[in-house]
C-alpha positions as CSV (number, residue, x, y, z in Angstrom):
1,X,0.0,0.0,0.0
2,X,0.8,3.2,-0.8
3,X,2.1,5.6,2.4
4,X,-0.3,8.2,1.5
5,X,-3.1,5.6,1.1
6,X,-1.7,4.1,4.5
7,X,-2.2,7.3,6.3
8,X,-5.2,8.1,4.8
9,X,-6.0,4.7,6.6
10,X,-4.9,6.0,9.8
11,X,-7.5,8.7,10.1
12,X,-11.1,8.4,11.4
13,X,-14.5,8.1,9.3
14,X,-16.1,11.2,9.1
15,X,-19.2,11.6,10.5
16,X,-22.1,14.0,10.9
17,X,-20.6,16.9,12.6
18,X,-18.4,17.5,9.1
19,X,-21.6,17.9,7.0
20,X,-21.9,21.6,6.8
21,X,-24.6,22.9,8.6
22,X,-25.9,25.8,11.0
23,X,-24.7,25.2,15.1
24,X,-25.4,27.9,18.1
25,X,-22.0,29.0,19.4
26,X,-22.7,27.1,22.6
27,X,-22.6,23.7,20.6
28,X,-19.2,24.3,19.1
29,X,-17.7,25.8,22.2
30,X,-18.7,22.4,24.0
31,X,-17.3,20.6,21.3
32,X,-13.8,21.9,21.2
33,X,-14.0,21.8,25.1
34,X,-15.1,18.2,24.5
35,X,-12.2,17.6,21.8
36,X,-10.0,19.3,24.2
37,X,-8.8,21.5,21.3
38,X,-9.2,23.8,23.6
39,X,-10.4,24.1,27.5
40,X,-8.5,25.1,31.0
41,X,-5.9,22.8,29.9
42,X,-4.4,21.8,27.0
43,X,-1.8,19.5,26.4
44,X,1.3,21.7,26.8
45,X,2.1,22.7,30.2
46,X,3.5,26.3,31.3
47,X,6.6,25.6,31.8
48,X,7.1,23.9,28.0
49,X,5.3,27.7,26.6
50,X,7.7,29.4,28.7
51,X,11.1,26.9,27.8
52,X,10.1,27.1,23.9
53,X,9.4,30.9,24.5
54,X,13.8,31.3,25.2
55,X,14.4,28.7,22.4
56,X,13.0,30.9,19.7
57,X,14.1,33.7,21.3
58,X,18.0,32.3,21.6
59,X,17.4,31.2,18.0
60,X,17.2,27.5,17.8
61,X,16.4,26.5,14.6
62,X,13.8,24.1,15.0
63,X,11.8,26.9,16.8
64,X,11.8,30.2,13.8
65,X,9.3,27.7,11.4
66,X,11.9,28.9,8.4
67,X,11.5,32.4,9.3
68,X,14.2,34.9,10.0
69,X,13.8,37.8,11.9
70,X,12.4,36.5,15.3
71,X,15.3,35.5,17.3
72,X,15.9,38.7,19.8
73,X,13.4,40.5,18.5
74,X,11.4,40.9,21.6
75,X,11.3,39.9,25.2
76,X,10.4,36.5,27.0
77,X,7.5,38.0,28.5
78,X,6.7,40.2,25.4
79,X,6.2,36.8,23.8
80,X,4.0,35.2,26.6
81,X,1.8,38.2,26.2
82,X,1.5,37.7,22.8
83,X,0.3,34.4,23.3
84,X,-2.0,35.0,26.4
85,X,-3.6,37.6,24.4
86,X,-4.2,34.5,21.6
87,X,-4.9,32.1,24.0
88,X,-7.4,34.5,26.4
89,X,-4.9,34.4,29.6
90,X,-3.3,36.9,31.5
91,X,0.4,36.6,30.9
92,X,1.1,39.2,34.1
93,X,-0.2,36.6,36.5
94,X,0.8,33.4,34.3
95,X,2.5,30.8,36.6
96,X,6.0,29.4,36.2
97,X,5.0,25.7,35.8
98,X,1.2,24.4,35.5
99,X,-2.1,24.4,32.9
100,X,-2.0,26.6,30.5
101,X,-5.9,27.0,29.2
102,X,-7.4,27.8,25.9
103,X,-10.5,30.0,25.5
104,X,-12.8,28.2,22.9
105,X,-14.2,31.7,22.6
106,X,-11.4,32.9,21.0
107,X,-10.4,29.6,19.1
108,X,-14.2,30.5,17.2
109,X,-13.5,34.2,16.6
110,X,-10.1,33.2,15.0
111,X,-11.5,30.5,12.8
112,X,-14.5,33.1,12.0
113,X,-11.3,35.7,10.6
114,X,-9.9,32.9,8.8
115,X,-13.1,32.2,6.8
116,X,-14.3,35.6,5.8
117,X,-10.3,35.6,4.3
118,X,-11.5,32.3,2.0
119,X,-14.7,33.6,1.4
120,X,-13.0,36.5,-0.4
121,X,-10.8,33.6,-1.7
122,X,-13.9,32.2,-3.5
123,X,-14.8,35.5,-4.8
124,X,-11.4,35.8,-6.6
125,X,-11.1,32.0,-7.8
126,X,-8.0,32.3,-6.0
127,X,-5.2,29.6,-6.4
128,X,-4.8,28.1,-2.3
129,X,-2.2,25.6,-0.9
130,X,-2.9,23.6,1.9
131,X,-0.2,22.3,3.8
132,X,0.8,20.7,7.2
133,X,3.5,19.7,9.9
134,X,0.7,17.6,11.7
135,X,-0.1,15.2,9.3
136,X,-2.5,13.7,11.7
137,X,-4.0,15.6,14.1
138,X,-4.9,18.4,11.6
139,X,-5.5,16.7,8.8
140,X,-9.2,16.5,8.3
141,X,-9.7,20.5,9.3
142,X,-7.5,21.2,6.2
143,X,-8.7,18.3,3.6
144,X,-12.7,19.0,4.6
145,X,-11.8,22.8,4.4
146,X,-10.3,22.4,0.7
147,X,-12.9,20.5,-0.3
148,X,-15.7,23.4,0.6
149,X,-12.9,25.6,-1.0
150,X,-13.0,23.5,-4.3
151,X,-16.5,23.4,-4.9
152,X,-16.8,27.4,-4.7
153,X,-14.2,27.6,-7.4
154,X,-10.6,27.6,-5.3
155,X,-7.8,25.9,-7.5
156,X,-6.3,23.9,-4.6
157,X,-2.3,23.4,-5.8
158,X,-0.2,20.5,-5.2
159,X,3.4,22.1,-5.9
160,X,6.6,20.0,-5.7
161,X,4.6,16.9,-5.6
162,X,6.7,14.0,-5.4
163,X,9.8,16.1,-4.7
164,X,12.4,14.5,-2.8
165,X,15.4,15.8,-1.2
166,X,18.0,14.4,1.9
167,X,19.0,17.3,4.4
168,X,22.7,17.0,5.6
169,X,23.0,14.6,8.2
170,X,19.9,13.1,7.5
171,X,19.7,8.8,7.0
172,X,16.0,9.4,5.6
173,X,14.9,11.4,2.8
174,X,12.2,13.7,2.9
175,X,9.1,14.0,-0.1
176,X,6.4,15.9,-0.6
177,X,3.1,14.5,-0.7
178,X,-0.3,15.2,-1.1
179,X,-3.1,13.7,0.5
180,X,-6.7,15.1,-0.2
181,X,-5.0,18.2,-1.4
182,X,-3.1,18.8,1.7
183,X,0.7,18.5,2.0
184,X,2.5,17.0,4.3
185,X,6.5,15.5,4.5
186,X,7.3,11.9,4.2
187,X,10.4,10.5,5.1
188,X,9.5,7.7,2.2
189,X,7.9,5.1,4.6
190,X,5.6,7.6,6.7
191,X,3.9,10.9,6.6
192,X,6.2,13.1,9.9
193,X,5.3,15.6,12.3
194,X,7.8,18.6,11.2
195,X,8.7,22.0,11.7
196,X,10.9,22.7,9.2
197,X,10.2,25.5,6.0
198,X,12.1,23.8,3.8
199,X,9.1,21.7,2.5
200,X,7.1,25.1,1.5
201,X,10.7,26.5,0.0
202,X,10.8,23.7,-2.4
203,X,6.7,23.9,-3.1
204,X,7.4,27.8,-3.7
205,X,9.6,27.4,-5.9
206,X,7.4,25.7,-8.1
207,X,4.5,27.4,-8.1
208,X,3.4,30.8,-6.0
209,X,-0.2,30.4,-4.8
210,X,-2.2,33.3,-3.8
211,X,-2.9,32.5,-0.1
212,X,-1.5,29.6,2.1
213,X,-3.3,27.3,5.0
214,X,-0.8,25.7,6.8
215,X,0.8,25.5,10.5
216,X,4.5,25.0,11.4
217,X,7.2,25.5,8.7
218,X,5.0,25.3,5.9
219,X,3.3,28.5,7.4
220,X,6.1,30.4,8.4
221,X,8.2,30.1,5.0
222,X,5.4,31.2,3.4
223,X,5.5,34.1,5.5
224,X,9.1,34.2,5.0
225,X,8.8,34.3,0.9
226,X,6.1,37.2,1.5
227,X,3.3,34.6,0.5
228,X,0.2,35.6,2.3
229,X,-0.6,33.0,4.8
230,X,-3.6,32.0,7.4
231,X,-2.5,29.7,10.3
232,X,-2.6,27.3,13.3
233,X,-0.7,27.5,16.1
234,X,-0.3,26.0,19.6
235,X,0.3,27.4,22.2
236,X,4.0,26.1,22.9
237,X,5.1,27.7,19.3
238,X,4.6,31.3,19.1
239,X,6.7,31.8,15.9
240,X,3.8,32.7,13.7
241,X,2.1,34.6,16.8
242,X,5.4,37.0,16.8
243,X,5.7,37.4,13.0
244,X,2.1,38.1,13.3
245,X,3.3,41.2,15.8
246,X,5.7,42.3,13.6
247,X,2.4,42.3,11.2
248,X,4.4,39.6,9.0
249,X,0.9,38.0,8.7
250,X,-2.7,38.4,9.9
251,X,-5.4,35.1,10.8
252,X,-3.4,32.7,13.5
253,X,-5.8,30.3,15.2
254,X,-4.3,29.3,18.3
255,X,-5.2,25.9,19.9
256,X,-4.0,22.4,20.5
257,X,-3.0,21.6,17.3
258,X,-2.4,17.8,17.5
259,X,-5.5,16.1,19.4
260,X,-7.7,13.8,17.7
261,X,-8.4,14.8,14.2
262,X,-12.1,14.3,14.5
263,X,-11.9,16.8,17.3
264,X,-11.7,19.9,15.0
265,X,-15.0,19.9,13.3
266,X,-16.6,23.1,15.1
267,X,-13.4,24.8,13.5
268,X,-14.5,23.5,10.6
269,X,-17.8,24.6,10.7
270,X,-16.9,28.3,11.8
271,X,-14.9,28.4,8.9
272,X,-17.0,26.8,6.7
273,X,-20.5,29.1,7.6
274,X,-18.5,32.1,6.1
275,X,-17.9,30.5,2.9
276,X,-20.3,31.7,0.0
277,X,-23.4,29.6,-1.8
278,X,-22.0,26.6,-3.5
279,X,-23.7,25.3,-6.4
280,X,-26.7,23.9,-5.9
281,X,-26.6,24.4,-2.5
282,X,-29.8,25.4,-0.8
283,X,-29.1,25.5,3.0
284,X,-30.0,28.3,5.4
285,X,-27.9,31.6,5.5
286,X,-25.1,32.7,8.6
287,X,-24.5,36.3,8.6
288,X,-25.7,36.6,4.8
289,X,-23.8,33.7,3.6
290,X,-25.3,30.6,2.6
291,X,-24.3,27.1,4.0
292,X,-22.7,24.7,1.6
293,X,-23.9,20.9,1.4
């Protein structure tokens, strides 16, 4: 089999929740706290915000996304702020060590920004690449997203597919592959959890799409190369929250970014009810925007 098909095997059925339909706020704020996408504690622990906080600060590589610019650029606690203010906590009284919450609240409003931006993506027919360093966690959000993209008219690009490369002092090679129209790196016998830009340098360089939808590396070196770009971002990586501050880029939804990929559906439903009328669809309106089947 196939790796891509083998992952594909990996993830969950959809069900129900991922038809497109209308949902009161309070039904998709119990579902992320449900999910545990977000809630009074996430997965990442203060202490692990406030360690990866110094590392991207002190310039470790593994920490900028393939950005430049961030290292130094502000303080530790500058940082945390920027990320309380993402998360909804108070960075002033933020412990050394313990839960770090996530207010669904704000998880909703952030989704919400990102689709009115691919609502106006439909409106242009504009050419979109979908990419991720979570290959299973985030996975269905992006592929379900893409696929409401699609039928309004989005050309969803699959640059550098099949591309392989091996980084110095690597025993693996890395690929590019697609998978529902998302990307995501291989290492030729798996799709891998990765950080790293080079990926979306090597996509870039084949073809420039108009707007990005990534997390991790593929988001930030598309911030690097000046390509605009909407993102996710947890809470222990606040690379794309500080390139955000140096207004770099604009929509960062900030969550847990790697619990079960199922668990993301209210996203995708906030998302989704900005999107215009697809064809043929006949479903009731959100805000003056009809809801795609």
């Amino acid at each position: 089999m196939d790796l891509v098909d083998a992952h594909a095997a990996r993830l969950p059925a959809l069900d129900d929740r991922w038809v497109p339909r209308l949902h009161e706020r309070a039904a998709l704020v119990r579902g992320l706290l449900e999910g545990r996408a977000a809630g009074p504690e996430v997965s990442h622990p203060m202490d692990n915000v406030r360690r990866n906080i110094g590392l991207l600060l002190d310039g470790d590589p593994d920490k900028q996304f393939g950005m430049s610019g961030l290292a130094g650029s502000a303080s530790a606690e500058e940082v945390l702020a920027l990320v309380g203010e993402a998360a909804g906590f108070d960075a002033r009284t933020a412990p050394a060590t313990g839960p770090v919450p996530v207010d669904p609240e704000r998880v909703l409003d952030a989704c919400a920004e990102v689709g009115e931006r691919l609502a106006l993506a439909c409106e242009r027919r504009e050419r979109v690449v979908l990419a991720t360093g979570h290959p299973v966690g985030l996975m269905l959000l992006y592929a379900e997203v893409g696929r409401a993209l699609a039928a309004r008219g989005v050309e969803l690009l699959r640059p550098g597919d099949g591309e392989r490369w091996t980084a110095p002092g690597s025993e693996r090679p890395s690929e590019i592959r697609y998978l529902w129209g998302v990307g995501m790196r291989t290492d030729g016998t798996q799709a891998t959890h990765t950080h790293e830009g080079e990926p979306m340098r090597r996509m870039l360089a084949h073809e420039r799409p108009d707007l990005v939808l990534a997390d991790h590396g593929f988001a930030g070196r598309a911030i690097e190369e000046g390509v605009e770009a909407l993102s996710v971002a947890d809470v222990n990586d606040p690379a794309l929250l500080l390139a955000r501050a140096q207004g770099r880029t604009a929509s960062v939804i900030v969550m847990d970014d790697n619990v079960r990929p199922d668990a993301y559906w209210p996203c995708f439903q906030e998302i989704v009810a900005r999107l215009p009328r697809a064809p043929g669809s006949e479903r009731p309106t959100l805000r003056g925007r009809r809801i795609a089947s």
